[in-house]
MARDONU-165987 format. One line per field, with one value per residue (C-alpha): residue number from 0; x, y, z; residue in one letter. Coordinates in nm, 2 decimals, m for minus. Layout:
<rs>
resi <- (NUM, ...)
xx <- (X, ...)
yy <- (Y, ...)
zz <- (Z, ...)
resn <- (A, ...)
</rs>
This chain:
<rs>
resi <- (0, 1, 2, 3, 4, 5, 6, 7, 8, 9, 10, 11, 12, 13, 14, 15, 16, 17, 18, 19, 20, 21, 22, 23, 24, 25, 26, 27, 28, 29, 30, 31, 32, 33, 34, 35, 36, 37, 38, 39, 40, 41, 42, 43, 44, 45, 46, 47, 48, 49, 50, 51, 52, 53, 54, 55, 56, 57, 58, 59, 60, 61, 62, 63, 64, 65, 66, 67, 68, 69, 70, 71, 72, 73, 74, 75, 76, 77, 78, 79, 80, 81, 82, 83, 84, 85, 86, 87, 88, 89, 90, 91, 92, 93, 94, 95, 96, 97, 98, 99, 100, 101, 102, 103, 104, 105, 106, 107, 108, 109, 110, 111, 112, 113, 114, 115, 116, 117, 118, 119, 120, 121, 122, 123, 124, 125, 126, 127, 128, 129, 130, 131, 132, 133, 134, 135, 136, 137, 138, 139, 140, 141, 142, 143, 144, 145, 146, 147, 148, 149, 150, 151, 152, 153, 154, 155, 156, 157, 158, 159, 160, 161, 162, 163, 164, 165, 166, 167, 168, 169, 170, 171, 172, 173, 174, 175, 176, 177, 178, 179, 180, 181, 182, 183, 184, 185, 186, 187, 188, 189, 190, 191, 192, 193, 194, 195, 196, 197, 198, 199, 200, 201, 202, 203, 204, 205, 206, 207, 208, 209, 210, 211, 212, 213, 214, 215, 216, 217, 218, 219, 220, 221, 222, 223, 224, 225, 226, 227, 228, 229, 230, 231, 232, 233, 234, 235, 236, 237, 238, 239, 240, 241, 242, 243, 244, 245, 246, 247, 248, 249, 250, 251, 252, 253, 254, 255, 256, 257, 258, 259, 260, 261, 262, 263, 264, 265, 266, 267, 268, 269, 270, 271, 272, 273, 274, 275, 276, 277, 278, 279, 280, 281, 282, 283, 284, 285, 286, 287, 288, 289, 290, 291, 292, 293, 294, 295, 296, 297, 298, 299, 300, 301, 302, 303, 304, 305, 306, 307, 308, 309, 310, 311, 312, 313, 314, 315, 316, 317, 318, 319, 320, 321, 322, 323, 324, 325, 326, 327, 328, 329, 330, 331, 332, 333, 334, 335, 336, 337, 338, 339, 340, 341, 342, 343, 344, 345, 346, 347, 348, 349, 350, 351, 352, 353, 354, 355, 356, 357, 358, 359, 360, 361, 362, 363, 364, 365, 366, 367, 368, 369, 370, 371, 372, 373, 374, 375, 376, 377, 378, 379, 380, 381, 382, 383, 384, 385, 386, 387, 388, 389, 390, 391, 392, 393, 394, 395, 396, 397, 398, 399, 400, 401, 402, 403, 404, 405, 406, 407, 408, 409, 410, 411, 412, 413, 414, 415, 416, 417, 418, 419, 420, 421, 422, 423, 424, 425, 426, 427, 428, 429, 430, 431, 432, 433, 434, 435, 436, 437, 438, 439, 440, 441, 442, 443, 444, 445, 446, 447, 448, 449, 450, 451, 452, 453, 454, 455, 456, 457, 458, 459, 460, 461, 462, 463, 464, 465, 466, 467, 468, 469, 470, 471, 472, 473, 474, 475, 476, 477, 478, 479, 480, 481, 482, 483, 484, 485, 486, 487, 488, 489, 490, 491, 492, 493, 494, 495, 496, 497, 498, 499, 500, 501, 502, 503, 504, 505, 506, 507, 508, 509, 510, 511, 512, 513, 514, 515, 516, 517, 518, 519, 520, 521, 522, 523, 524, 525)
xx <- (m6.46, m6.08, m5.93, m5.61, m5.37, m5.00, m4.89, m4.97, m4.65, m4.47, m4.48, m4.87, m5.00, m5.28, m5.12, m4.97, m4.96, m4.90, m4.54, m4.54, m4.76, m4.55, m4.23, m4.40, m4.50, m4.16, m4.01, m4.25, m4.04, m3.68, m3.51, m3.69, m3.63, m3.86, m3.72, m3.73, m4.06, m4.20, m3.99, m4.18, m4.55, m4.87, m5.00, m5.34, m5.43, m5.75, m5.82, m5.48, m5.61, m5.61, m5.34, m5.15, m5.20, m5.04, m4.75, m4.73, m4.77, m4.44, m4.26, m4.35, m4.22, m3.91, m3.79, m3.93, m3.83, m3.85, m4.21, m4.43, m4.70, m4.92, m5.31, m5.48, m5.87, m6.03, m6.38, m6.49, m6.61, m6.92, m6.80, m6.69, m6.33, m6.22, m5.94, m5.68, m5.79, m5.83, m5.48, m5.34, m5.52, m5.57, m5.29, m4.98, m4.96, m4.98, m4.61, m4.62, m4.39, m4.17, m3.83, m3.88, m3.98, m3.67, m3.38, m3.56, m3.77, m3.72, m3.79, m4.08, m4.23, m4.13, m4.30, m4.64, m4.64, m4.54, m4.64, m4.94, m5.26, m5.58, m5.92, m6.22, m6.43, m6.62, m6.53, m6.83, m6.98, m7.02, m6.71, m6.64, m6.90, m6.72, m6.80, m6.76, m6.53, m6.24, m6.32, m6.19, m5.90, m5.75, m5.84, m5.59, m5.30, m5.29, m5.07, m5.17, m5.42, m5.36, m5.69, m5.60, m5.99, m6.19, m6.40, m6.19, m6.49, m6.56, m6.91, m7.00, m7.32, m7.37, m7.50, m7.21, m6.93, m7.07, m7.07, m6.69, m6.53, m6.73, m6.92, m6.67, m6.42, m6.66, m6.63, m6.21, m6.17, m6.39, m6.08, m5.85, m5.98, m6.03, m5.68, m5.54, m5.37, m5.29, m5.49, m5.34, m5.65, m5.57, m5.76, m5.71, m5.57, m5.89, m6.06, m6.00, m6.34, m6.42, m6.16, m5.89, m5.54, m5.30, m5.39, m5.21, m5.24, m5.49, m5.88, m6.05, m6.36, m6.70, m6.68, m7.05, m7.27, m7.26, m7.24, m7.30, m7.01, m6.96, m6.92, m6.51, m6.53, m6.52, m6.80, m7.13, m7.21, m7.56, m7.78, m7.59, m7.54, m7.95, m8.09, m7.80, m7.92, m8.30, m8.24, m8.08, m8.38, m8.62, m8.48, m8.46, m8.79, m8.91, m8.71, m8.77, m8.59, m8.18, m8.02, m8.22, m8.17, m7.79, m7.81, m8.00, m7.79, m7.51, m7.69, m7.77, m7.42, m7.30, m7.58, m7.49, m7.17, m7.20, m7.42, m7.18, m6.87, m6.72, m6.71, m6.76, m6.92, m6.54, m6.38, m6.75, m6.76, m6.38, m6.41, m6.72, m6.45, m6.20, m6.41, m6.54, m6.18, m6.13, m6.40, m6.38, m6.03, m6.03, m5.77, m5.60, m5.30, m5.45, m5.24, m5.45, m5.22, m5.34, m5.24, m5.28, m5.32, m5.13, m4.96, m4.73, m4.41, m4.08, m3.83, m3.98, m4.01, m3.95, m3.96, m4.33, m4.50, m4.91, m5.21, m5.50, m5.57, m5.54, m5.70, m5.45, m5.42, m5.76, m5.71, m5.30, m5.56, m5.80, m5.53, m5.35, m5.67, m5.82, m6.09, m6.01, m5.75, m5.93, m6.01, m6.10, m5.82, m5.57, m5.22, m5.10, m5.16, m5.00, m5.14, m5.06, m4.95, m4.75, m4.56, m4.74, m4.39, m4.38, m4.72, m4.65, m4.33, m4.56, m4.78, m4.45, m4.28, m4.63, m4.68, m4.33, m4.41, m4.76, m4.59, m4.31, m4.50, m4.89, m5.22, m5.19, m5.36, m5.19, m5.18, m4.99, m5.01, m4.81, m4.80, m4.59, m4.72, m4.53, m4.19, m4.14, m4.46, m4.52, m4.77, m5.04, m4.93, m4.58, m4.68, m4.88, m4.63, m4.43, m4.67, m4.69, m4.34, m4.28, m4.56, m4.51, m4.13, m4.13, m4.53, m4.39, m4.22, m4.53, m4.70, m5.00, m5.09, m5.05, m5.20, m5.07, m4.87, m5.11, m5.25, m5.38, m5.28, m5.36, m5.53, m5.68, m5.93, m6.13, m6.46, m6.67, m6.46, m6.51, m6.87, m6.94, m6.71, m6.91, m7.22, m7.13, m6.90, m7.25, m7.44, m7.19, m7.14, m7.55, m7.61, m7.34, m7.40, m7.77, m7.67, m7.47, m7.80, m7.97, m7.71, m7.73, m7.35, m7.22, m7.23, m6.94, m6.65, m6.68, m6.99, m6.77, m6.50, m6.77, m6.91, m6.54, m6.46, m6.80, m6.73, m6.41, m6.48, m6.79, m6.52, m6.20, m6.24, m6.20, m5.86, m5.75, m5.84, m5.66, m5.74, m5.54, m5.18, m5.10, m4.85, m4.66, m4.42, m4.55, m4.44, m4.12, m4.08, m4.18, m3.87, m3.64, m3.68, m3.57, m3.25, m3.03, m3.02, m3.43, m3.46, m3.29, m3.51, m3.84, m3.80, m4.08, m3.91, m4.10, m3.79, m3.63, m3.89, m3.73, m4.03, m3.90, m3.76, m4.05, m4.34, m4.18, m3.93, m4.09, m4.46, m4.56, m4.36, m4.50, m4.87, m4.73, m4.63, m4.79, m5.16, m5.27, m5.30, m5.10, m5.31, m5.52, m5.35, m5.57, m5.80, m5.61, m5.74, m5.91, m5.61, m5.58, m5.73, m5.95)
yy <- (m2.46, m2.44, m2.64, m2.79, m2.85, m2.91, m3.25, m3.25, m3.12, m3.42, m3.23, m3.26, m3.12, m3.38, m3.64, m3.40, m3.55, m3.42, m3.45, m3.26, m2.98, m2.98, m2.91, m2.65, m2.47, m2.51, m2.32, m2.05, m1.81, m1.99, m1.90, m1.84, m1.90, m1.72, m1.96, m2.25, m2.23, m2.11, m2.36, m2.65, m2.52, m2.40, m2.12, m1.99, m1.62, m1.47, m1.07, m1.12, m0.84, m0.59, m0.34, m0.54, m0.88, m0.82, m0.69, m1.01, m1.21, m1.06, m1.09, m1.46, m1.51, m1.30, m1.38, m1.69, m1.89, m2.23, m2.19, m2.46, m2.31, m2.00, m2.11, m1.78, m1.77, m1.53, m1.53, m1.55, m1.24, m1.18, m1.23, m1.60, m1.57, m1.78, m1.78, m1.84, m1.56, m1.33, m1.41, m1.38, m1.05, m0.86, m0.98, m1.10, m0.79, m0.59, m0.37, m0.48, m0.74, m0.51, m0.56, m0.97, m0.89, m0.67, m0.90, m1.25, m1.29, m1.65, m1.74, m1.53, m1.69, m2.01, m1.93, m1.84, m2.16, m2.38, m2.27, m2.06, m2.23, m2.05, m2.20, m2.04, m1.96, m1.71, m1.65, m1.53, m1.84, m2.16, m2.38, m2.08, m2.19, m2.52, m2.89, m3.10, m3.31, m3.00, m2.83, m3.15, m3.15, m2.78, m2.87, m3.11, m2.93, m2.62, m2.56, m2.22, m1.92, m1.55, m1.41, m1.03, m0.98, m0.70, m0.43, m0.10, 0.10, 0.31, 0.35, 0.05, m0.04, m0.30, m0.62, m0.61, m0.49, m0.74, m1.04, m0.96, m0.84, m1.04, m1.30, m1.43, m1.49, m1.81, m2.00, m1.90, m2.05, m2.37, m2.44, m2.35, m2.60, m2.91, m2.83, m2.81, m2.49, m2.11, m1.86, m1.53, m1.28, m0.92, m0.62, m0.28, m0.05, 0.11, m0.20, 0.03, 0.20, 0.53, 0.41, 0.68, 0.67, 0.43, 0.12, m0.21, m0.56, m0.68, m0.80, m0.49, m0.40, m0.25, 0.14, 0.16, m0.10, m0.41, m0.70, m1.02, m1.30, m1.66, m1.81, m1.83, m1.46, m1.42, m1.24, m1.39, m1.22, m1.45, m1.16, m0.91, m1.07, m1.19, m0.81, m0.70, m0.94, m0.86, m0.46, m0.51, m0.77, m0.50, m0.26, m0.46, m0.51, m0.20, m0.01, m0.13, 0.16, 0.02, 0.31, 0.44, 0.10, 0.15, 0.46, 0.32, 0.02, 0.26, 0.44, 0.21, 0.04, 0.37, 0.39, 0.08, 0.15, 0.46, 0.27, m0.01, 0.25, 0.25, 0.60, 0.40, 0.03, m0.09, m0.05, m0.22, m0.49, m0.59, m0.60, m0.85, m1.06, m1.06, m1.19, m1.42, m1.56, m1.60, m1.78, m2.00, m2.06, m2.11, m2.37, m2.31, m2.13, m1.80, m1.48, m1.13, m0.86, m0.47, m0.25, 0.10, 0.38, 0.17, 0.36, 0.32, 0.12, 0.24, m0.02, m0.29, m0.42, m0.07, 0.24, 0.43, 0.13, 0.17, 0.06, 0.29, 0.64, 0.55, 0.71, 1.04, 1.05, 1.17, 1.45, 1.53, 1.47, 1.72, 1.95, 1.94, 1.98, 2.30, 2.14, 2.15, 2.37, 2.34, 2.07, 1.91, 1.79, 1.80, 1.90, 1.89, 1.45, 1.15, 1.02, 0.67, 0.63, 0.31, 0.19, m0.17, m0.32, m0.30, m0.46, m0.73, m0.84, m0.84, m1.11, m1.35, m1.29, m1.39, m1.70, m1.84, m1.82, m1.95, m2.27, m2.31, m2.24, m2.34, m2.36, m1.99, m1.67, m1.37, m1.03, m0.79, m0.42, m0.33, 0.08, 0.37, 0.59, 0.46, 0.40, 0.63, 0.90, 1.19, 1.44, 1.55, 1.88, 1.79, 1.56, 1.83, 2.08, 1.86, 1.76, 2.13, 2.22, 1.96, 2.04, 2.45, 2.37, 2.06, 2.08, 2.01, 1.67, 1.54, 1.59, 1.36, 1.47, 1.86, 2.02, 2.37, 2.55, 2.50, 2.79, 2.82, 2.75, 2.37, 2.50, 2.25, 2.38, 2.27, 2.05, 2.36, 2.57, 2.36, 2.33, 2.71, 2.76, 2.48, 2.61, 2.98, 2.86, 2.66, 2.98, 3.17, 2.94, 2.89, 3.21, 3.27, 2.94, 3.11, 3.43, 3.19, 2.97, 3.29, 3.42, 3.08, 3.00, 2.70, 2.57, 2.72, 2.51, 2.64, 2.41, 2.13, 2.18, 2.22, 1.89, 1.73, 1.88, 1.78, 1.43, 1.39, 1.55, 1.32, 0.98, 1.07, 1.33, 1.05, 0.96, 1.32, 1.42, 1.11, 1.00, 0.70, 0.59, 0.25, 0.04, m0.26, m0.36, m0.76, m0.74, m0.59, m0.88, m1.17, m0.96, m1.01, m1.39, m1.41, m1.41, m1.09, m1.24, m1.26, m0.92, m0.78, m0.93, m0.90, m0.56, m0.39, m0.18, 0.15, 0.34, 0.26, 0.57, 0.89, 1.09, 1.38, 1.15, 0.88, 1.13, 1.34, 1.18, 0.84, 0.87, 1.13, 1.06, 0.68, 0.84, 1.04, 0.72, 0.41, 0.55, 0.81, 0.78, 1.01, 1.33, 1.28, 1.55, 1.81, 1.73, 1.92, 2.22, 2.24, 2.33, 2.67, 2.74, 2.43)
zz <- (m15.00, m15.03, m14.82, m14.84, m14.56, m14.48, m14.28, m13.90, m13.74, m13.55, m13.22, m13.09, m12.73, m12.81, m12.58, m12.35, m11.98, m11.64, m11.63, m11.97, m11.80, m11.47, m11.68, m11.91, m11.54, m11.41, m11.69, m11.70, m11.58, m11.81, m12.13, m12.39, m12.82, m13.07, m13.36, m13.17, m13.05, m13.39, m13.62, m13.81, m13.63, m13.83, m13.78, m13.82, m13.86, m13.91, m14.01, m14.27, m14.53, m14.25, m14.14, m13.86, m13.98, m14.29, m14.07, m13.88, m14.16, m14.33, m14.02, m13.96, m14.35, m14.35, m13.99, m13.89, m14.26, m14.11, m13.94, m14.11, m14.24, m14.16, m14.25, m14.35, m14.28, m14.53, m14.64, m15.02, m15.20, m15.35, m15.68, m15.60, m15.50, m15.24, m15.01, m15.23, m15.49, m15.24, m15.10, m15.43, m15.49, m15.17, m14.98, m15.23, m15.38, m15.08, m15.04, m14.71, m14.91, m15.17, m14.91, m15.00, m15.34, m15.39, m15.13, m15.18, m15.43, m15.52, m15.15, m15.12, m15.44, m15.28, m14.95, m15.08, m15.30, m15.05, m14.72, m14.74, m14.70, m14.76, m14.60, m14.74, m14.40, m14.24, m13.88, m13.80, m13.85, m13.64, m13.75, m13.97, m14.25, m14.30, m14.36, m14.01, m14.16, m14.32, m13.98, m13.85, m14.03, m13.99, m13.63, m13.63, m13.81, m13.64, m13.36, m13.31, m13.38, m13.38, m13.41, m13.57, m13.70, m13.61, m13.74, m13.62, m13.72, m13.38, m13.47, m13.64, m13.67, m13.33, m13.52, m13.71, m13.41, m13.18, m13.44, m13.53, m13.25, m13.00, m13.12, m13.33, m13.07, m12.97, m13.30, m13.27, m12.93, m13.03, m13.31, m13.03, m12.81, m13.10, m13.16, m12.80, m12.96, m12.81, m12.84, m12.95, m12.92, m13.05, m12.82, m12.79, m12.50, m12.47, m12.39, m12.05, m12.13, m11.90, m11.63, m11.54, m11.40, m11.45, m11.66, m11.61, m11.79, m11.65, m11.66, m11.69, m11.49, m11.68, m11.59, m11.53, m11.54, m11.34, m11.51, m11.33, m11.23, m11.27, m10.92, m11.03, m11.07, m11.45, m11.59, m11.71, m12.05, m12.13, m11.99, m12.18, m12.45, m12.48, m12.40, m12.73, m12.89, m12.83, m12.89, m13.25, m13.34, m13.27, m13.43, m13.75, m13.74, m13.64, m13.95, m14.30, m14.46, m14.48, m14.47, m14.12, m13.98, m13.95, m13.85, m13.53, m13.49, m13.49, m13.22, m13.03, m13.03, m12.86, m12.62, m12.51, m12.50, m12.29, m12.07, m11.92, m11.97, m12.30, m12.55, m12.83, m13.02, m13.12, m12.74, m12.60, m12.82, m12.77, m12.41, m12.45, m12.68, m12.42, m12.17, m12.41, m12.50, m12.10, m12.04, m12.32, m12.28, m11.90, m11.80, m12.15, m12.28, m12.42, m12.44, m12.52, m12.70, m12.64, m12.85, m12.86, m13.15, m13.40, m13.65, m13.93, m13.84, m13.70, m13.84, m14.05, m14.32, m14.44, m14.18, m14.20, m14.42, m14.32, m14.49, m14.46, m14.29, m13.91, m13.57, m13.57, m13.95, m14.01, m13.78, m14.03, m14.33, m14.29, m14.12, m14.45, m14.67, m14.50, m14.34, m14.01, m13.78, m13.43, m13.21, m12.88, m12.69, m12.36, m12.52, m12.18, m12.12, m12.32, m12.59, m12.63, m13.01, m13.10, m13.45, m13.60, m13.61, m13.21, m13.23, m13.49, m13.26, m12.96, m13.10, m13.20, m12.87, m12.67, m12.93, m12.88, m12.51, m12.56, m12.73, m12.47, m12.19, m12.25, m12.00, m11.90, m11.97, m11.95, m12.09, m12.26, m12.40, m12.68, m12.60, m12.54, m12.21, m11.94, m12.07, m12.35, m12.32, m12.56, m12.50, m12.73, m12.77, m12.84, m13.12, m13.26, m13.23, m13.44, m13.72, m13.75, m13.76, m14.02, m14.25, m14.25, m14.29, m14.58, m14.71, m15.05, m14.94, m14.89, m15.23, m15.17, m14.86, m14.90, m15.19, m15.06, m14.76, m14.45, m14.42, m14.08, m13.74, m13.57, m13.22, m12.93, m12.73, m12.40, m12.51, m12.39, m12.57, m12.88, m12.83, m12.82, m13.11, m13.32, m13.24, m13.39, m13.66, m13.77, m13.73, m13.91, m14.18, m14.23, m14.29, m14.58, m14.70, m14.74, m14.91, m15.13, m15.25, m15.33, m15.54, m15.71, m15.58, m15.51, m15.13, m14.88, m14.88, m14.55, m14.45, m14.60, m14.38, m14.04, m14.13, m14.13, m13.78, m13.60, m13.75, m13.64, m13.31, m13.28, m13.32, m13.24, m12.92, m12.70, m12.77, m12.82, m12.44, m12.27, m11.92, m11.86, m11.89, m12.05, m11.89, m12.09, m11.76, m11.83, m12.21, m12.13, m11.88, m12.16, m12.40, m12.12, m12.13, m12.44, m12.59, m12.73, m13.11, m13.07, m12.91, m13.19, m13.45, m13.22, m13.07, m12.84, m12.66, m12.72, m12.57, m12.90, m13.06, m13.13, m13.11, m13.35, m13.56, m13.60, m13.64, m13.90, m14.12, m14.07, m14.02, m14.21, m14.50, m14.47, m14.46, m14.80, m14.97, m14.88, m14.73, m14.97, m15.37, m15.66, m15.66, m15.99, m16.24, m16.42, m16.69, m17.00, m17.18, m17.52, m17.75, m17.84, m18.22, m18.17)
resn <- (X, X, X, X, X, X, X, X, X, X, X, X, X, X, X, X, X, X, X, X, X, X, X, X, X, X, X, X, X, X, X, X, X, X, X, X, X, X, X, X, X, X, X, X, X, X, X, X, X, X, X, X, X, X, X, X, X, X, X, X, X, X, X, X, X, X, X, X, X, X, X, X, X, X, X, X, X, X, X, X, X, X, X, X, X, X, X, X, X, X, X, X, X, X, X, X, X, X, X, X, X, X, X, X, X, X, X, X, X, X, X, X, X, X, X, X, X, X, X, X, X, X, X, X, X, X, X, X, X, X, X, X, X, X, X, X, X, X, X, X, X, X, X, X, X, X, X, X, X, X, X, X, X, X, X, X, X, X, X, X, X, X, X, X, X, X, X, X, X, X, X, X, X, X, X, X, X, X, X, X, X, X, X, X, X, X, X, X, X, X, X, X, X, X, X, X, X, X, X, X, X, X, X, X, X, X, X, X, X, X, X, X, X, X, X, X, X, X, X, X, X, X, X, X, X, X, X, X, X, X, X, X, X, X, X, X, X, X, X, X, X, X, X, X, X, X, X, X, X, X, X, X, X, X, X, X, X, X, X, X, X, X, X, X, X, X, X, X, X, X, X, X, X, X, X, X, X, X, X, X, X, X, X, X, X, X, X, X, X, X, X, X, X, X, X, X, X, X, X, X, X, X, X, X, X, X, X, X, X, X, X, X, X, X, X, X, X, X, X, X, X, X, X, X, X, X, X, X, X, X, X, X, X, X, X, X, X, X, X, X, X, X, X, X, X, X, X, X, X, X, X, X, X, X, X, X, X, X, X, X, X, X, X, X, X, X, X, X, X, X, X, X, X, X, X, X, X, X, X, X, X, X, X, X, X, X, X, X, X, X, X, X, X, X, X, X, X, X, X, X, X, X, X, X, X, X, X, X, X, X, X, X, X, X, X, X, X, X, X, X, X, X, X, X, X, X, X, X, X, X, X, X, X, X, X, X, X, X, X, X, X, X, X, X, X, X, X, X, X, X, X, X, X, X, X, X, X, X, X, X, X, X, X, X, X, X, X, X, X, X, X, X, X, X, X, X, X, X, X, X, X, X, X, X, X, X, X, X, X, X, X, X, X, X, X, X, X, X, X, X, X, X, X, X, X, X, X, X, X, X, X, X, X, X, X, X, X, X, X, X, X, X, X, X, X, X)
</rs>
């Protein structure tokens, strides 16, 4: 284990009495100072060689200089690294950093040296896999947690979605209590499940099922959790073969999910965190952060920086390969799309209020739909634009001038046109094997649409509007220097502008690799 700590900060909650509480109540609704409240604590944050935390992790360095420490808990690898290795590997070298790299790179150096401490811990484990007595310790250094990890895999297998995006929320909250620290817990939006109309931040209420409540009205999750539990068990032993085993525990993730009112295991398994972060947390401060469809970021540290292909850049991807040029959707409603930057800010706004103001729970989303919408059909009508117009500008991404079209059509619509594009396609494909050909690119390109269509529908044919009214209210307490450093005012999106210039050209350079160049010829004469 690696395990190696900064000093406690001087300013404990340990010893925190009622007149401390009482004045942390009165000036719930006061002032607020990002860099005061941050300044001199330790931070811990979990999930930090994914997308968003690596966003938050280079805003905490670059704006927040004099913050103590930020504790990253990552989990060895099978080949022995541990924390720090990793850190050094997956996370260092990340150009989530090249803007400190290029403006500061003596202070960044300095920064990882000095004030990056990497535990070697698995946080899906009981004291996260550590010794009693080094849990002990980082219990006692940190002052607070932001707990960024998840598996954003919608159809994860459900042993493995419910052990880190629900499960794993217990052993989180049982350092967050031994520390007497906040609790920043990272959701999603569509923690909102099969519910429709207008979704505020709030508690969110199973769409189908009833699950049974504690006598204090928070929901009891022991049944649930026992019969998930007991349906994964049997499963395991019921299907030797590995690879057919996760394909049923990925089926029965989404039957469950289905069942209690969720389209898929990621949004189902993130409400069962949230409630059990509530409950754990009950009487303690514990802020949960919603984010939307995060995408690349609008600002910072560079405009369109992104990590990965994301929910609506599978849908541009295949668009721009050939494989796909219809799909389910309602161009007409808002789809709720918002830049990792407005996220990242989010989570430092809600921890300097969690420090200033703790023993509260509240919520926050971090979306676009009710103060700066843009419908579906607009940001397709865009994309396409863009990419008939400047295809070459985007040399990784398009191989050649799209070629076709990008139509939405009604799910019964879609469904009729699958079902003869797979007759039509079966048949040539066919003729093609007779002939000794190769298969249809054709039957490639089917299978890329039906799995898209099979994940992504959901959020293509919205039913809800997000509403961030309680986040805009937490920015307004603070003052104009941190606003300008912190922003999360999605108003601040120029829809044009951010999709086009800035996101597409940010999936072009940071998501996708150099296309691989030809394999040369034999020389001529040879």
């Amino acid at each position: 284990m690696n395990y190696t700590f900064p000093p406690a900060s001087p300013r404990r909650r340990h010893d925190a009495g009622g007149a401390a509480a009482a004045a942390a109540a009165a000036s719930c609704t006061g002032p607020l100072n990002a860099q005061e409240a941050l300044t001199g604590k330790h931070i811990l944050l979990t999930g930090s060689t994914g997308f968003l935390a690596k966003v938050v992790l280079e805003k905490l360095i670059r704006a927040v200089p004099d913050v103590g420490s930020v504790i990253l808990l990552i989990r060895g690898d099978r080949h022995g690294a541990d924390a720090r290795a990793r850190f050094e590997r997956d996370i260092a070298t990340s150009s989530v950093f090249d803007r400190l790299r290029a403006e500061r790179p003596q202070f960044l150096a300095r920064f990882f040296a000095e004030k990056i401490d990497c535990v070697t811990g698995e946080v899906t484990e009981a004291g996260f896999g550590l010794p009693l007595p080094a849990f002990a310790l980082l219990s006692r250094q940190v002052d607070l947690i932001v707990n960024a990890a998840a598996s954003v895999n919608f159809r994860e297998a459900l042993d493995e979605a419910l052990s880190i995006n629900a499960l794993s929320v217990l052993n989180v909250t049982a350092l967050a209590r031994a520390a007497k620290a906040p609790l920043i817990q990272v959701s999603t939006c569509y923690v909102n499940g099969y519910h429709r109309g207008e979704m505020y931040e709030r508690p969110i209420d199973p769409a189908r099922a009833i699950v049974p409540r504690h006598a204090d009205g928070q929901y009891d999750l022991s049944r649930l959790l026992a019969r998930l539990q007991h349906r994964i068990e049997q499963v395991k032993a019921g299907v030797a073969d590995p690879a057919r085993r996760a394909r049923r525990l990925t089926e029965l993730g989404i039957a469950e999910a289905h069942y209690h009112g969720w389209n898929d295991t990621y949004t189902f398994t993130k409400w069962l965190g949230e409630q059990l972060a509530m409950r754990a947390m009950r009487g303690r401060a514990l802020t949960i952060v919603r984010p939307s469809i995060i995408e690349s970021t609008l600002q910072e540290p560079t405009a369109g920086w992104i990590e990965g292909v994301k929910v609506a850049d599978a849908i541009i991807l295949a668009y721009a390969r050939g494989k796909t040029s219809v799909f389910p959707a309602k161009p007409g409603e808002v789809i709720d799309i918002v830049p990792a930057d407005l996220v990242a800010n989010s989570i430092v706004l809600g921890s300097a209020e969690a420090l200033a103001d703790p023993a509260a729970q509240r919520i926050y989303q971090a979306c676009t739909g009710s103060r700066n919408p843009v419908l579906l059909g607009k940001v397709i009508e865009l994309v396409q634009t863009e990419a008939k117009e400047n295809w070459r500008s985007y040399e990784r991404l398009f191989y050649r001038a799209p070629r076709r079209d990008f139509r939405v059509v009604s799910r019964p619509t879609f469904l009729l046109m699958l079902r003869a594009m797979r007759t039509g396609v079966g048949l040539w494909s066919g003729a093609r094997r007779l002939l000794g050909a190769a298969p249809s690119p054709a039957l490639d390109a089917l299978r890329t649409t039906q799995t898209l269509a099979l994940t992504f529908s959901f959020y293509t044919a919205p039913q809800y509007r997000f509403h961030n009214h309680k986040l805009m209210a937490l920015a307004r307490r603070f003052n104009l220097a941190d606003n300008a450093e912190f922003p999360t005012d999605p108003a601040l999106i120029d829809w044009p502008d951010y999709l086009c210039r800035v996101h597409m050209a940010g999936l072009n350079r940071y998501a996708l690799r150099p296309r691989a160049a030809p394999e040369p010829g034999p020389a001529v004469g040879a």
